[in-house]
C-alpha positions, 0 to 999 in steps of 0.5 A, spaced: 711 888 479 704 889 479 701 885 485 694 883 483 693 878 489 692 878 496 693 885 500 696 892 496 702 894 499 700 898 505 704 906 506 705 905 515 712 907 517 717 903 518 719 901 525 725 904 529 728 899 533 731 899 541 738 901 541 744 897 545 745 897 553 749 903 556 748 902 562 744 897 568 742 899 574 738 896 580 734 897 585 731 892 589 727 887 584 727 892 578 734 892 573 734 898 569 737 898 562 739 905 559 739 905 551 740 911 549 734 915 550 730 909 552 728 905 558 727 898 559 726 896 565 726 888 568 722 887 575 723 880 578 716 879 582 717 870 583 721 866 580 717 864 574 714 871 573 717 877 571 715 884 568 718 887 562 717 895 562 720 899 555 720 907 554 721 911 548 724 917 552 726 913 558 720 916 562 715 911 564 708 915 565 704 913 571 699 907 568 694 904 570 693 897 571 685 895 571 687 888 571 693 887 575 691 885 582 698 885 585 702 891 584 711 889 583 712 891 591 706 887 593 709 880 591 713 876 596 720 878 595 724 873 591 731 871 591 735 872 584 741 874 582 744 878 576 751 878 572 754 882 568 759 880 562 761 884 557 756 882 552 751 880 556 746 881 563 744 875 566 738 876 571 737 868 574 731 866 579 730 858 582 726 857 576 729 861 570 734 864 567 733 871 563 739 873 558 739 880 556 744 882 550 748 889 551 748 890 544 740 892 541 737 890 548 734 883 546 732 879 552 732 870 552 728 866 558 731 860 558 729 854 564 734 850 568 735 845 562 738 852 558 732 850 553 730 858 551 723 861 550 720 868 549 726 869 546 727 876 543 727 875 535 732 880 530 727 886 531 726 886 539 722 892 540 720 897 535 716 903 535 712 908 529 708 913 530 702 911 535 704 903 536 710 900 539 712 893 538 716 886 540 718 881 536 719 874 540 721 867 536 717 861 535 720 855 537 719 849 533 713 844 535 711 851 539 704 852 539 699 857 541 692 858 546 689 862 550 687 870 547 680 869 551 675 870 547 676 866 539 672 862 534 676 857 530 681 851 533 685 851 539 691 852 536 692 860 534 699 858 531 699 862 524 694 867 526 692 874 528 688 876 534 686 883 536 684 886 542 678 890 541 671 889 543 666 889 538 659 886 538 661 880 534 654 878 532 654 873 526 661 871 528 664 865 525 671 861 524 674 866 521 671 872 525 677 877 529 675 881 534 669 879 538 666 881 545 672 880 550 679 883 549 683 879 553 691 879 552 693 874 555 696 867 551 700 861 553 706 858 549 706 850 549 711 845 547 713 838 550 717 839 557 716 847 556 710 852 556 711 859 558 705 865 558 704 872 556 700 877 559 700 883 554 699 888 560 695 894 555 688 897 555 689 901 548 688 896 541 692 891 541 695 885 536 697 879 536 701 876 530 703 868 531 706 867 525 702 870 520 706 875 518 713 871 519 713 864 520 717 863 526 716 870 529 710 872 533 709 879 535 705 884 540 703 890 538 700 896 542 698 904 540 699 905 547 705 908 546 709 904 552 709 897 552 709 892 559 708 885 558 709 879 563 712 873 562 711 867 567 714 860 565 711 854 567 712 849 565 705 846 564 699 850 562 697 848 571 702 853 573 702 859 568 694 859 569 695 859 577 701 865 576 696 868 572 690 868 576 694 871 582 697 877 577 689 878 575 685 875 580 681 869 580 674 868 580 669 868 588 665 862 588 658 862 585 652 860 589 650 853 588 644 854 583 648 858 578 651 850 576 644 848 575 640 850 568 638 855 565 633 857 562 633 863 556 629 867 551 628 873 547 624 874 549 618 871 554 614 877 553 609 876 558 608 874 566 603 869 564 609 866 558 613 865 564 609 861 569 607 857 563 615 855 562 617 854 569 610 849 569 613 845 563 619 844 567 616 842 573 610 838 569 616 835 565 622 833 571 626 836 567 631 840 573 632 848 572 634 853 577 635 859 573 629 863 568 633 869 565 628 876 563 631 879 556 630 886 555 622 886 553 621 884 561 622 893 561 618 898 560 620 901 553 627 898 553 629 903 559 634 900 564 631 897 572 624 897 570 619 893 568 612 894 562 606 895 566 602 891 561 606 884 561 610 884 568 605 888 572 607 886 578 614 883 578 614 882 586 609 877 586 612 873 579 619 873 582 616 871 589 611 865 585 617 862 581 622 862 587 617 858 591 617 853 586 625 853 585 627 858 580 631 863 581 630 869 576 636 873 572 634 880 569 638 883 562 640 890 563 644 894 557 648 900 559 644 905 554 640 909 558 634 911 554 635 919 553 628 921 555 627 928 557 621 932 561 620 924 561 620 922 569 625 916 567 628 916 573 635 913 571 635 919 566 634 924 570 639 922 575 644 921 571 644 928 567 643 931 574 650 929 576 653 928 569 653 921 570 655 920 562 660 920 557 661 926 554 664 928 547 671 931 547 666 938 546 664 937 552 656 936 548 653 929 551 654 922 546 648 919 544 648 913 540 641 908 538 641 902 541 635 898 544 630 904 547 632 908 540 637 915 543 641 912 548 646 916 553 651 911 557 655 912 564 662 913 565 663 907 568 671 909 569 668 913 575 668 911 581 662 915 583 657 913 576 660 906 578 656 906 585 650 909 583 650 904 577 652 898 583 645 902 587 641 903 582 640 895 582 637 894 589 629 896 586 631 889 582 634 886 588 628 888 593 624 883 589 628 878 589 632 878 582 638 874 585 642 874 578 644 880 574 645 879 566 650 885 562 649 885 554 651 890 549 656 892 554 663 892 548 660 897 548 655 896 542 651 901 539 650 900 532 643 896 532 641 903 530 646 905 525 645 913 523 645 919 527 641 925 528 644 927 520 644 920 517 652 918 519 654 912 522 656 913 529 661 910 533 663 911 541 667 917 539 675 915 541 677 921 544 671 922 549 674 923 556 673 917 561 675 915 568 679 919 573 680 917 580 681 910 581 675 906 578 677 899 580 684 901 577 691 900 581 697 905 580 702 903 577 708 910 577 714 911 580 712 914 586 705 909 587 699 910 588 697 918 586 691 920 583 689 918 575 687 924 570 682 922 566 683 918 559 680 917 553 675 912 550 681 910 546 685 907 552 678 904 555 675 902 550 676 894 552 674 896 559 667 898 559 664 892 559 669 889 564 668 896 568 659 895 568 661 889 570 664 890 576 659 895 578 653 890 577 657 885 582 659 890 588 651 892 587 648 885 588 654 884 594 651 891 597 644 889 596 643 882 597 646 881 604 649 874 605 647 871 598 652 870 594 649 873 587 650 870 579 653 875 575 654 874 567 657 878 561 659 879 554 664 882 554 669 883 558 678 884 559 683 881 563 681 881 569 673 879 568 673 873 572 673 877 578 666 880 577 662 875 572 661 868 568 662 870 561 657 867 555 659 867 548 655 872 545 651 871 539 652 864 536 648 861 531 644 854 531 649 850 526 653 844 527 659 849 526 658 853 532 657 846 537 663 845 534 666 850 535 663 852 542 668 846 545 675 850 543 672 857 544 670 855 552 677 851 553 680 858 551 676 862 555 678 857 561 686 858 559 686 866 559 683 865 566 675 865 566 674 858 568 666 860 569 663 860 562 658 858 557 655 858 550 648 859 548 644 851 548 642 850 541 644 856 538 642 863 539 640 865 532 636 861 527 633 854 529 635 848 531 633 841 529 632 836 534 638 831 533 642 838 533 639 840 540 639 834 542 647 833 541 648 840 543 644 839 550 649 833 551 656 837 550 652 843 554 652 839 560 659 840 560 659 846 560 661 851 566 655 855 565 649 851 562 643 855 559 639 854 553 638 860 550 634 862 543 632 869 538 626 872 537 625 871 531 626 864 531 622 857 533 621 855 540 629 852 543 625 849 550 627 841 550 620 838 549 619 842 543 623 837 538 619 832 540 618 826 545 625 823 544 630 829 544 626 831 550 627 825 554 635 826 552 635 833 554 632 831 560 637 824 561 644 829 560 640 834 564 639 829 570 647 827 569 649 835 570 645 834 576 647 828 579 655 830 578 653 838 582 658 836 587 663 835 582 663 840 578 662 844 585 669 842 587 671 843 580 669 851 581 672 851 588 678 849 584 678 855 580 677 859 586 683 857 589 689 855 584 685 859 578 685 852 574 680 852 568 673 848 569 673 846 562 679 843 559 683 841 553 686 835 553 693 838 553 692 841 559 693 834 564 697 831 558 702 838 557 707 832 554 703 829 549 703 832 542 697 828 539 694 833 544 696 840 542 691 840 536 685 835 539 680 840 540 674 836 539 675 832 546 674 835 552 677 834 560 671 835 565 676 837 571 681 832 571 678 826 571 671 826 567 673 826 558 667 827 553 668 825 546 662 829 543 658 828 536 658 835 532 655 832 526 649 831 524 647 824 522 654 821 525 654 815 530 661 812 531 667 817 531 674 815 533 676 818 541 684 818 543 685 817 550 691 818 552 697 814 556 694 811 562 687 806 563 681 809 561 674 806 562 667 807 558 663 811 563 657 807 560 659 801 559 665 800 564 670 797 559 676 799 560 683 801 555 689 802 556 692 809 553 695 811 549 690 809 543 685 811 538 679 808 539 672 807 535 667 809 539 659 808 538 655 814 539 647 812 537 643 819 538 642 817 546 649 817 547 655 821 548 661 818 548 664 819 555 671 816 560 674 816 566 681 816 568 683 810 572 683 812 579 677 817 579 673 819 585 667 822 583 662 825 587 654 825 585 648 826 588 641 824 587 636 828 581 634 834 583 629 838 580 633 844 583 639 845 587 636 846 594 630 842 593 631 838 599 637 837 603 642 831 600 639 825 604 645 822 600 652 823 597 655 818 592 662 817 591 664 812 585 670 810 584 674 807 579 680 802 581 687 806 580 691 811 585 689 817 586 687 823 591 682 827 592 679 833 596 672 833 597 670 841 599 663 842 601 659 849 604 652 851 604 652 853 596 649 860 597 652 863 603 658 869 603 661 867 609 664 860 605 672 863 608 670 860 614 664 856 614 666 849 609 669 843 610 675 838 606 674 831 606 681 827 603 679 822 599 684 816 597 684 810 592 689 805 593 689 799 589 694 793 589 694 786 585 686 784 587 684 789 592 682 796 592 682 801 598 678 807 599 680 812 605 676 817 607 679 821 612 676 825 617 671 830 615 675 838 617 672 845 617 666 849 621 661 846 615 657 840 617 652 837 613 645 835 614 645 827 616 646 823 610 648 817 608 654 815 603 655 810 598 662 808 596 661 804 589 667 801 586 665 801 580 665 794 576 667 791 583 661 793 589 660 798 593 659 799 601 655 805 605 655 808 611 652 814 615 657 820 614 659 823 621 665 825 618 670 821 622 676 817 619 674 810 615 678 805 611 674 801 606 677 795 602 674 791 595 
């Protein structure tokens, strides 16, 4: 029969599917599982995690793992046991159970109530020419987030996810692949959750359902596949695994949670000066003015126009005595300039510093400064160059660095030379030696070829990324730098913040921005962001006040707008929206010491800054879908409006007593609210129990030292770690302290224990208000010792 809907028929091969076990050997955590010709292998590396290896000819090759920080012998040595039957070979841990069948090797996870998950489907694992496969069933009321970076809802059930970074400019809901390539998901259902990190580089496919309802598949053209499982069973301890497979975030200077400020762009010195005085004229805090590219001469990467910026020191040096600290953009695409004295360019082509085809003829494509050529950043000697090149903007006092266009993006400038779309040529050769990657072969760590552009495509930005960090950790002592990217892999949170791209101003995309970010935060990169009020197109004052107020929540909080369109500064829209922005952007700066700990949380245990709902309340299925709710940390929940011309919305609070942070009325979950939401307000809860820690306005970070801290505190039980530094120093190992903090509370009386002040960092004298929020408060000079507090 015809098809005349939907897609045609496709012409790709069929799969061909493993075959049955013959034999099964071990040798110390690793279980072998011979199928005929094939290999699959199964390493036990902690008792909720354990790696899954398939050979086609039953030979791994030597692979590079660019985001795995830990290789299989480096992980602490975890007792399990294997047991073999006639049908069946059964590998068991503290915490799980793994069950492979002999015949057609299918594998099963189960927990130790013997519920399975990650449970190989029919298929198992299958292979055509240049892919292979695994199937894996979905378990009814299952459900899906994570996969980095992704427009849409929170729920990816039913979906396709691809991963392979792209300039996703006019991204919308529907949108595929996007800046970051991150191949990692987590799997929730009430009392079980389980993750997977698809360990690939090459372009790589996630099918949740969409296909085959009740299947999920991963798809790799990388030829072996290599996945981990981690079992959790709530989404806190799979990212904690996962964050220690891949690395976890360093803890960012201070400042960097303060506002920022950005446009494409403020042309000038004089434009910028103008803006750091409205900010200051108008006490409305910021710490961060960022420069796009017309800061450059001619768009030429680590330089400055001598027309507009002719003496940047001296700008740099004016704004950071007046508390603004300033990021600069640098693009990958290096000018292609000839006999031009563009130093970037002449070194690079001594050295032979960029990628060339598989001819051996240098690559150039058209991106900001027309005909560009781009370092091999899969090199360890261009990645050092590159990390150096950064110390002309470090001597001036640039304390952040911004990395666009780095997927990499070069079709700004669609044609070549003879009219032909360009593209980054896929068999360019790239790499050898181990820039930044871990050798994972039989006989460890021994030096990598070089690959093509195929397998490192998704890592370019990641890669630009990291030189970008190991430069300013070079060239700016014992300062702590702010690294920020769009794209990115697995692994990124090591090196940068990561913003969102391209947005637009819609109400669409604030909407949208919630789920993007709380994915982010699931996929391990808890320091992220997305542009204020839209990045692209204009914003009405009602859209750009709601936005400010959902992007005080965010992780990173930067305003940011387009050339081509109106002005986004918070005074624009008018003296109300002004007075908004500058309420929600005092509140971000009074919970700074909150929000510190909560990146300091990330630092430590890989938790996410932003999260869904789902994540402290994994039990709850009014949860799995709820997207337009946000948890800030643990004890903070937002509720925001996302619709022009709406003033009530209805707010679920889950089990437990929840108290309107305005009002202070307390409800008691789980139940459906009706919340009031004039413009001036965004609906915002407190768990019982809370401690949040806050602080006087500031118009920015460090500018002067807190004379005061204030801890409020709503009645409940709950415990709380206070982690406190210098904010800007790269020696916090050492230096900082943990305060312990407890509220008990017992028919009518409440009591607060502050326990004694530990660690090398004191803070400068203040004093400290316990405020017990609708009873009272108490205050004291803080010497750090241990004191008991009853209302």
């Amino acid at each position: 029969m015809p098809q005349y809907f939907g897609k045609l028929p496709t012409t790709n091969q069929p799969w061909t599917t493993i075959g049955n076990v013959k034999s099964v050997t071990w040798d110390n955590n690793i279980i072998n599982f011979d199928c005929d010709n094939s290999r699959l292998t199964i390493s036990v590396l902690a008792p909720n995690l354990i790696r899954v290896r398939f050979a086609l000819t039953g030979q791994f090759m030597p692979r590079r793992s660019w985001a795995v920080t830990l290789d299989d012998a480096e992980w602490v040595t975890t007792p399990f046991t294997v047991q073999e039957t006639e049908a069946t070979v059964e590998i068991e841990t503290a915490q799980i159970r793994v069950c492979v069948q002999r015949e057609k090797c299918r594998i099963a996870c189960f927990d130790k109530n013997n519920r399975p998950f990650a449970q190989d489907a029919e298929m198992g694992i299958g292979w055509r020419m240049g892919a292979t496969a695994g199937w894996k069933e979905i378990v009814a009321d299952e459900h899906f987030y994570g996969f980095g970076e992704r427009t849409g809802f929170l729920d990816k059930l039913s979906e396709v996810k691809t991963n392979w970074t792209t300039d996703a400019l006019d991204y919308d809901a529907l949108t595929d692949e996007m800046y970051q390539a991150i191949p990692f998901f987590m799997a929730l259902r009430p009392e079980l959750g389980y993750g997977i990190f698809f360990n690939t580089t090459f372009w790589s496919q996630f099918d949740i359902g969409a296909e085959q309802p009740g299947i999920w598949k991963m798809e790799t053209r990388g030829g072996e596949l290599d996945y981990y499982i981690i079992y959790g069973p709530e989404p806190a301890q799979i990212l904690e695994t996962y964050t220690q497979l891949t690395g976890r975030m360093p803890l960012p200077p201070k400042w960097a949670l303060g506002y920022h400020q950005c446009r494409w762009s403020y042309q000038s010195e004089t434009v910028v000066r103008e803006l750091a005085q409205q900010f200051r004229q108008r006490r409305i805090p910021c710490d961060v003015i960022h420069l796009d590219i017309d800061y450059m001469q001619g768009y030429r990467v680590f330089t400055w126009s001598k027309q507009r910026f002719s003496n940047s020191a001296k700008l740099i040096s004016d704004l950071a005595k007046d508390g603004f600290k300033t990021v600069t953009i640098i693009d990958p695409g290096v000018k292609y300039e000839p006999e031009g004295n563009y130093d970037v360019f002449d070194q690079g082509i001594e050295n032979d510093y960029f990628v060339r085809k598989a001819d051996g003829t240098l690559f150039h494509g058209y991106v900001w400064p027309e005909k560009a050529v781009f370092p091999d950043f899969l090199r360890p000697d261009v990645c050092n160059w590159w990390a150096d090149l950064h110390k002309s903007l470090t001597d001036i006092g640039v304390a952040g660095i911004w990395n666009d266009m780095n997927e990499p993006a070069i079709n700004d400038r669609p044609f070549g030379d003879e009219g032909e779309k360009i593209w980054f040529p896929l068999d360019a050769p790239q790499g050898g030696g181990e820039a930044g990657s871990r050798e994972q072969g039989a006989e460890g760590n021994v030096p990598v070829s070089s690959s093509t552009h195929t397998e490192v495509h998704n890592l370019y930005g990641l890669m630009m990324a990291k030189a970008c960090y190991e430069g300013l950790e070079r060239h700016r002592g014992s300062e702590r730098s702010f690294v920020l990217t769009r794209s990115g892999y697995a692994g990124v949170q090591r090196w940068s913040s990561v913003w969102m791209g391209d947005n637009q101003s819609l109400w669409e995309h604030l909407e949208m921005s919630l789920p993007m970010l709380c994915n982010m935060g699931l996929s391990g990169v808890a320091f992220v962001g997305c542009d204020i009020g839209g990045f692209a197109g204009n914003a009405t004052g009602e859209l750009f006040a709601r936005w400010m107020q959902v992007g005080m929540l965010y992780p990173l909080m930067r305003g940011h707008s387009a050339m081509s369109t109106a002005r986004h500064e918070p005074w624009v829209f008018g003296d109300r929206v002004e007075n908004i922005c500058r309420e929600y952007i005092n509140l971000r700066y009074q919970l700074l010491p909150y929000i510190y700990n909560l990146f300091w949380e990330a630092v430590t245990t890989g938790a996410p800054i932003l999260r869904p709902l789902l994540y402290h309340f994994p039990n709850d299925p009014k949860t799995y879908s709820l997207y337009d709710q946000v948890l800030l940390g643990a004890s903070l929940m937002a509720a925001p409006i996302y619709r022009p011309g709406v003033e009530h919305r209805a707010v679920y609070l889950p089990a437990g007593t929840w108290y309107d942070w305005w009002s202070g009325e307390s409800y008691e979950g789980p139940i459906h609210i009706l919340a009031h939401a004039p413009l001036e307000r965004m609906p915002l809860y407190v768990r019982s129990g809370a401690i949040v820690p806050m602080q006087p306005v500031r118009q920015y970070v460090d500018q002067a030292p807190l004379d005061e801290m204030k801890l409020r505190i709503w009645p409940g039980n709950k415990e709380y770690q206070l982690f406190e530094d210098d904010g800007h120093t790269n020696d916090q190992d050492k230096h900082f302290s943990l305060t312990n903090i407890s509220v008990f509370t017992e028919a009518n009386q409440t009591i607060v224990e502050i326990g004694a002040r530990v660690g090398e960092w004191t803070p400068s004298p203040r004093e400290v208000i316990v405020e017990l929020v609708g009873v009272g408060e108490q205050r004291f000079q803080d010497d750090g010792k241990q004191r008991s507090l009853q209302f």
